[in-house]
PyMOL commands that place a pseudoatom at each C-alpha (Angstrom):
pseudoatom trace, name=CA, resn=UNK, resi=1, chain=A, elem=C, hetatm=0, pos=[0.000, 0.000, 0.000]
pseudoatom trace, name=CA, resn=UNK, resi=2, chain=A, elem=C, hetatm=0, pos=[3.176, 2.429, 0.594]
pseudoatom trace, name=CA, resn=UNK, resi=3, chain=A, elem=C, hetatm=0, pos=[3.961, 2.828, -3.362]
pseudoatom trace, name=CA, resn=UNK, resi=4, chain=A, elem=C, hetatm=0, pos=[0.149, 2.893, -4.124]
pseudoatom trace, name=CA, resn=UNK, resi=5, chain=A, elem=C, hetatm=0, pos=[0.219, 6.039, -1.930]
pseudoatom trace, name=CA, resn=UNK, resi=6, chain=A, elem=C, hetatm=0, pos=[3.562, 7.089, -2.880]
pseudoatom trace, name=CA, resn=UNK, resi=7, chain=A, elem=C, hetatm=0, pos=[2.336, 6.729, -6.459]
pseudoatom trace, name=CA, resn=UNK, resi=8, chain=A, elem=C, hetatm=0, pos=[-0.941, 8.730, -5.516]
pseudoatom trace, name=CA, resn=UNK, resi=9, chain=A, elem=C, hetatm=0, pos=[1.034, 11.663, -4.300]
pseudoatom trace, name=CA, resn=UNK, resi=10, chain=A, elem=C, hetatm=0, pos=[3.319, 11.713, -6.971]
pseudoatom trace, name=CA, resn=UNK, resi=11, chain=A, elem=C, hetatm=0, pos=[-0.274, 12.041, -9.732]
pseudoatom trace, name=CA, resn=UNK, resi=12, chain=A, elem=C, hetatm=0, pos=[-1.686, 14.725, -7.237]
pseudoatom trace, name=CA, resn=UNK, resi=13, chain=A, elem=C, hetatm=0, pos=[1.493, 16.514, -7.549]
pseudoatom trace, name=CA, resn=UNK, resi=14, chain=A, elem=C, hetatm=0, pos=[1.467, 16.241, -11.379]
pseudoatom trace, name=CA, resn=UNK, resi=15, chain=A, elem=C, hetatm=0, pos=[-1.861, 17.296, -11.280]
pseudoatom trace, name=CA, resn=UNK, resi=16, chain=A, elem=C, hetatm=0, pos=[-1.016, 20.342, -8.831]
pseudoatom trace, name=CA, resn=UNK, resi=17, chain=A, elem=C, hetatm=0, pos=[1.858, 21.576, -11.818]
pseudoatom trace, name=CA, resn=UNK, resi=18, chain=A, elem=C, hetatm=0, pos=[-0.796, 21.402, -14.384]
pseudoatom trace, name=CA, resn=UNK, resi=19, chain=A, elem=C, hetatm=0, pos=[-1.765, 24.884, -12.641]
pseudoatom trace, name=CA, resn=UNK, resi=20, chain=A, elem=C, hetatm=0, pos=[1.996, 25.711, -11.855]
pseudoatom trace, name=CA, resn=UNK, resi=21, chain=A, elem=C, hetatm=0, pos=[3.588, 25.421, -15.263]
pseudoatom trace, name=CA, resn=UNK, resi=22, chain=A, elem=C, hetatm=0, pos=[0.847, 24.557, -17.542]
pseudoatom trace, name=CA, resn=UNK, resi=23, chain=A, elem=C, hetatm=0, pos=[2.956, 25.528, -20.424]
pseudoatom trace, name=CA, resn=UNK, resi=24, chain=A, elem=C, hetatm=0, pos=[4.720, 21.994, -19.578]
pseudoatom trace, name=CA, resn=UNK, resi=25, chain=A, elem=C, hetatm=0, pos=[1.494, 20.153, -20.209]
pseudoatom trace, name=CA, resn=UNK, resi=26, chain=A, elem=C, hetatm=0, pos=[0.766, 21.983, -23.682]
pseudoatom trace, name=CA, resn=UNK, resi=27, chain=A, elem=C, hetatm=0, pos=[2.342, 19.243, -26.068]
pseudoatom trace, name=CA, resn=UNK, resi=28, chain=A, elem=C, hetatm=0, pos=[1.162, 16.379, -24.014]
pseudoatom trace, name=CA, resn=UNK, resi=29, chain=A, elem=C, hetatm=0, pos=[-2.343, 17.826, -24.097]
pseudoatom trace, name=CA, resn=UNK, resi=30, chain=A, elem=C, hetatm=0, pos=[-2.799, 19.048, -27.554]
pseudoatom trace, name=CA, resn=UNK, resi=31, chain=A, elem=C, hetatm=0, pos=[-2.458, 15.555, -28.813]
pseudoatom trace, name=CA, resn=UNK, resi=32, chain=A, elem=C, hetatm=0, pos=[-5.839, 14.656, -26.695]
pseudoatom trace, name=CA, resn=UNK, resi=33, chain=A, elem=C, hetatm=0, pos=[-7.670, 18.146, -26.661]
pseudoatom trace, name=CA, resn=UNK, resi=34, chain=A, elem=C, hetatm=0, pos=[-6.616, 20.176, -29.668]
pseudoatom trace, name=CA, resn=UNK, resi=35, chain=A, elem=C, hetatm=0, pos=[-9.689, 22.775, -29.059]
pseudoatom trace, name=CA, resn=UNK, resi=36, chain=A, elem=C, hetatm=0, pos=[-9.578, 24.444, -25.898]
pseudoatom trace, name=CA, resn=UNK, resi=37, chain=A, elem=C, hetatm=0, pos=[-6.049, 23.197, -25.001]
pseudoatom trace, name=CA, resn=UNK, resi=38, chain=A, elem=C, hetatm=0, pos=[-5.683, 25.069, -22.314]
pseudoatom trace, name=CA, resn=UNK, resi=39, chain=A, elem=C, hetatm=0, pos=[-9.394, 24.732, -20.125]
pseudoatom trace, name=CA, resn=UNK, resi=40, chain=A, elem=C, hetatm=0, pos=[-8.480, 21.337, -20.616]
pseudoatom trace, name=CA, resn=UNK, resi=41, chain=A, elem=C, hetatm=0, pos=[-5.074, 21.287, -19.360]
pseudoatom trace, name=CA, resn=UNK, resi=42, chain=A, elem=C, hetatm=0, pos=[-6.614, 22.973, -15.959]
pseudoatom trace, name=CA, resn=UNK, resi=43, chain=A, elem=C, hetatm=0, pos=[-9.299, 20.071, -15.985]
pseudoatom trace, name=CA, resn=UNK, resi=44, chain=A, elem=C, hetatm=0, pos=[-6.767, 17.232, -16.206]
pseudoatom trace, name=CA, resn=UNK, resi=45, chain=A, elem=C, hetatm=0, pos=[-4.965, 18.905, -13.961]
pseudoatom trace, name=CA, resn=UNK, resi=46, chain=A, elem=C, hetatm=0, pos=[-7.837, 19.035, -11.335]
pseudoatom trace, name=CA, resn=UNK, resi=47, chain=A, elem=C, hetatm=0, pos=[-8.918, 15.066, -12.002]
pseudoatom trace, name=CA, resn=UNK, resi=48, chain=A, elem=C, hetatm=0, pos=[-5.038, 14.035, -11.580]
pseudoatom trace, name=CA, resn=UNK, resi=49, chain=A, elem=C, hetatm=0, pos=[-4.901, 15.895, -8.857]
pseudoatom trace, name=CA, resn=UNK, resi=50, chain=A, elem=C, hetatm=0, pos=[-8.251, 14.383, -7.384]
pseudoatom trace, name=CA, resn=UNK, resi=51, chain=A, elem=C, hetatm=0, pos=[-7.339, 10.752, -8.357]
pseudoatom trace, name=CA, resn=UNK, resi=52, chain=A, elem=C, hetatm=0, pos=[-3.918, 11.338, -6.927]
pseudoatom trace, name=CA, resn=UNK, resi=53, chain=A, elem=C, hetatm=0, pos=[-5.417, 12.151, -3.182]
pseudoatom trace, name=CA, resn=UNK, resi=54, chain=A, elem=C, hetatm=0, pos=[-7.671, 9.667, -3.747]
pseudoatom trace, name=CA, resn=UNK, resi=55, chain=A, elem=C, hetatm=0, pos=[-5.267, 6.584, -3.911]
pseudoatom trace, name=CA, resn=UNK, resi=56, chain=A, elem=C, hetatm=0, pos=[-3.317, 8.194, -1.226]
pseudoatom trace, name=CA, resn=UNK, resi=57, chain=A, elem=C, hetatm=0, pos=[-5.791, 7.827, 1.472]
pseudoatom trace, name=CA, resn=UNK, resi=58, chain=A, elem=C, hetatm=0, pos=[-7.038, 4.632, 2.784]
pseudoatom trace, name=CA, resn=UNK, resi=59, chain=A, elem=C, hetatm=0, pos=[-10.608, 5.151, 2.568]
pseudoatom trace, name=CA, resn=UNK, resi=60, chain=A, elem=C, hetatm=0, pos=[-10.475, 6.093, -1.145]
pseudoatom trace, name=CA, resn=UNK, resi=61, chain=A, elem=C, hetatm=0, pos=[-8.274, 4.218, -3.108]
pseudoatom trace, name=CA, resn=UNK, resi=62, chain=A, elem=C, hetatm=0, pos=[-10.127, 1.639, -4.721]
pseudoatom trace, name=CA, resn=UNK, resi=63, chain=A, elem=C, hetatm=0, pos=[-12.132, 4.558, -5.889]
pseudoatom trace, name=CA, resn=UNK, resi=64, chain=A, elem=C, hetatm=0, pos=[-9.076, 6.078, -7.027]
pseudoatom trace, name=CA, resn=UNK, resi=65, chain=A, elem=C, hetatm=0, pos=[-7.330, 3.113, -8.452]
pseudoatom trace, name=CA, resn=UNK, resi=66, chain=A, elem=C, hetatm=0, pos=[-10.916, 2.665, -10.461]
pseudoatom trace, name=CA, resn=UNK, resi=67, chain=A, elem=C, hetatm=0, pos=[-11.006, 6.196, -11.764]
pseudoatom trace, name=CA, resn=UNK, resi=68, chain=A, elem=C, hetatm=0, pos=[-6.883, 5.881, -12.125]
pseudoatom trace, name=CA, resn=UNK, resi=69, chain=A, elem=C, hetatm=0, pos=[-7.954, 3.211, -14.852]
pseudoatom trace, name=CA, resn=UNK, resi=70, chain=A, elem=C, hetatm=0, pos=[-10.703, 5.088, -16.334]
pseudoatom trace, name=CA, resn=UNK, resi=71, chain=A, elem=C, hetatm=0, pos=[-8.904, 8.146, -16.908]
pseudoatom trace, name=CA, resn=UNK, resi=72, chain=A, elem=C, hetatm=0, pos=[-6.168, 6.232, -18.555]
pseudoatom trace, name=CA, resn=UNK, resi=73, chain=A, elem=C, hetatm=0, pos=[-8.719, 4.728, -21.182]
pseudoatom trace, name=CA, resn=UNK, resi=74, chain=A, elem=C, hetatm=0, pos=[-10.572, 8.038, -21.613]
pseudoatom trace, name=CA, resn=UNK, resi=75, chain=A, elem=C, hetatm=0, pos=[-6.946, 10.028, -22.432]
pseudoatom trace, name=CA, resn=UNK, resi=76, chain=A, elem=C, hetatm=0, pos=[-6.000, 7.079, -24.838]
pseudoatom trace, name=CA, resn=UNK, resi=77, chain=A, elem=C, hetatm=0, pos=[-9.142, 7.064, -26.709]
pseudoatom trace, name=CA, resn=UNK, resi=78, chain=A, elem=C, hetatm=0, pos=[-9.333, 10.374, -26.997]
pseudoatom trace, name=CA, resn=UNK, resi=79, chain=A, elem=C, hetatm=0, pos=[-5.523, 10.992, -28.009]
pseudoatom trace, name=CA, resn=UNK, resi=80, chain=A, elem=C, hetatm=0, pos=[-6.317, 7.995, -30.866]
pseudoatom trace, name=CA, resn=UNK, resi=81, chain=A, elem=C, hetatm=0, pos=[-9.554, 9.982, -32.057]
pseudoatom trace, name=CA, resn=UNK, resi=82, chain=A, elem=C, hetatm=0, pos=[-7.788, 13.164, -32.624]
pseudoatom trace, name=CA, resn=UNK, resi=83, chain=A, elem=C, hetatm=0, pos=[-4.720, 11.994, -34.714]
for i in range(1, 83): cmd.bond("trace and resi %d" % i, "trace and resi %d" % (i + 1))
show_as sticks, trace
zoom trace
């Protein structure tokens, strides 16, 4: 369960630079979300950031694990539909 957390921390704080240095996240994002590139950088940021605290703490991280996997599927789908 320590690197599940460790892991979670490590998303939330991903998801906490989205708002830091969202310039970073530009190229990444694009791919997925070419309209709006940049709303959509701040809500990634906001789910990762979510998802992260939610594996982190005991009570939520099967939740988190669950929308972990989710998210994953959702970004790759919507990367593939937009190339």
């Amino acid at each position: 369960m320590a690197l599940i957390r460790a892991a979670g921390l490590v998303l939330a704080a991903t998801g906490a630079a989205h708002f830091a240095v969202p310039k970073a996240f530009e190229p990444i994002s694009k791919a997925a979300f070419p309209q709006d590139t940049e709303a959509w950088i701040k809500r990634n940021g906001a789910t990762e950031l979510a998802l992260g605290l939610a594996m982190a703490t005991d009570r939520t991280r099967k939740a988190g694990l669950a929308g972990v996997a989710l998210y994953t599927l959702w970004l790759g789908a919507r990367t593939a539909a937009n190339r």
